[in-house]
C-alpha positions in Angstrom: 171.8 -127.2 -3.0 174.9 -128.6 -1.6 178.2 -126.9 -2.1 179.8 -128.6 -5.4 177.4 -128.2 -7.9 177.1 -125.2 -10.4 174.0 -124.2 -11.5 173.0 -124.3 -15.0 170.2 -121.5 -16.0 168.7 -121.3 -19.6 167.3 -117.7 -19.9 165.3 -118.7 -22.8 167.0 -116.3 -25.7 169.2 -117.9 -28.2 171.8 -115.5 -30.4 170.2 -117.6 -33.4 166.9 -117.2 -33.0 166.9 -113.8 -34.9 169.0 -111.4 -32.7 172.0 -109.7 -34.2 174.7 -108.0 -32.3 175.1 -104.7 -31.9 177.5 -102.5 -34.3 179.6 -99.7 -33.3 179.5 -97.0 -35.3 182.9 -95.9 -37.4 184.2 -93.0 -37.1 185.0 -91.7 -40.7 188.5 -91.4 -41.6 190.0 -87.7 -41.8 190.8 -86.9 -45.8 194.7 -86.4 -44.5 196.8 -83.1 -44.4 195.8 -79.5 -45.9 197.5 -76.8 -46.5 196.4 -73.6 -44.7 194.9 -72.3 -48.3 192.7 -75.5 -48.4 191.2 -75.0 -44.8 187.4 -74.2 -44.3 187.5 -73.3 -40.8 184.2 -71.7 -38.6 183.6 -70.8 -35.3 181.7 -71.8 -32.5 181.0 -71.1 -29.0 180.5 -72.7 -26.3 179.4 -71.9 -22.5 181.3 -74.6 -20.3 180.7 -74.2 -16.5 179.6 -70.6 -17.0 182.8 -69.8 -18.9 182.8 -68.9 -22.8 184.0 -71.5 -25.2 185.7 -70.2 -28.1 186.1 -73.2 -30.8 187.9 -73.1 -34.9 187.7 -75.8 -36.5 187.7 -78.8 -37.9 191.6 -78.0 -38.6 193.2 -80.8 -41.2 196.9 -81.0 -39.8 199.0 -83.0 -38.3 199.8 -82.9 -34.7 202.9 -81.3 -34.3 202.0 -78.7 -36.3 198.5 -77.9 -34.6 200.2 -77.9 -31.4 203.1 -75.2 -32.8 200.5 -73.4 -34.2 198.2 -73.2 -31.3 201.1 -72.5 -29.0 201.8 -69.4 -30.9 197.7 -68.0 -30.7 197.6 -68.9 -27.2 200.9 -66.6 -26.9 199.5 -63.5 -28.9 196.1 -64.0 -27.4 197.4 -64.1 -23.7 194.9 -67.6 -23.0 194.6 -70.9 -22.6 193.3 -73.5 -25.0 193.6 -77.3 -26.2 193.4 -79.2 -29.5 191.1 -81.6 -29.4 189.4 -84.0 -32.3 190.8 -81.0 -35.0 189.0 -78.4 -33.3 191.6 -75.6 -31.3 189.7 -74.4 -28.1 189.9 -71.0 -26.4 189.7 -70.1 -23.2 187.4 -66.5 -23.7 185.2 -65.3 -26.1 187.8 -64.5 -28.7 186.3 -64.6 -32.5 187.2 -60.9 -33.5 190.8 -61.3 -32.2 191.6 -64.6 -33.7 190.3 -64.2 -36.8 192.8 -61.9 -38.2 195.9 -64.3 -36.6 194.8 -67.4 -38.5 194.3 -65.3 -41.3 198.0 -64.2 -41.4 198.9 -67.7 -41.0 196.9 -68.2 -44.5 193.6 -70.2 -43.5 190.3 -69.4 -45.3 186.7 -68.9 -43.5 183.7 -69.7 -44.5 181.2 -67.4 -45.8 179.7 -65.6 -43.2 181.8 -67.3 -40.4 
C-alpha cells in the first residue's frame, strides 16, 4: 500500500437494511410554578460517602425563589445544601427539624411523609 491511497472498507451493515437509530429519551416537561399550598413535597435520605443525605422534594418553583428559600433553611438549620433537579438537599439527617420550617412557609406533605 503505497502512501496516497485511502482505504475504502465496507463493514457489511447498511442503516437501511432494517436498523433504526437510537432515541433519547425526553425528559418530561415540569407542569410550571405552584404555590406553596399546591406543593406535595416527601422526604428522602440518602447516605453519600458515609454522610446522611437529607432530600424534599420535587419543589415546583422557580429558581430565584428556591434559592431565597433554601438560603433561609440552610440559615435556621446551621448546614449546607444545594437545589438540584427540584429537589433541596441537606447536608445531615434533618427531617424532624425541617419539617416544621417548610411548614411555616405554607407547603403541604404527603400522607405519612
Amino acid at each position: 500500500m503505497s502512501r496516497g491511497k485511502k482505504l475504502d472498507l465496507f463493514i457489511g451493515a447498511d442503516i437501511d437494511d432494517g436498523w433504526s437509530e437510537v432515541q433519547e429519551k425526553k425528559t418530561p416537561v415540569k407542569k410550571g410554578v405552584l404555590i406553596p399550598t399546591k406543593h406535595q413535597l416527601f422526604f428522602s435520605k440518602e447516605k453519600r460517602r458515609g454522610k446522611v443525605v437529607t432530600l424534599v422534594g420535587e419543589f415546583q418553583l422557580d429558581k430565584t425563589t428556591a434559592d431565597e428559600l433554601l438560603k433561609k433553611l440552610k440559615k435556621k438549620l446551621g448546614c449546607g445544601g444545594a437545589y438540584k433537579d427540584g429537589f433541596m438537599e441537606f447536608q445531615g439527617e434533618l427531617k424532624e427539624k425541617l419539617r416544621p420550617l417548610l411548614v411555616d412557609e405554607g407547603f403541604n406533605f404527603k400522607p405519612k411523609h
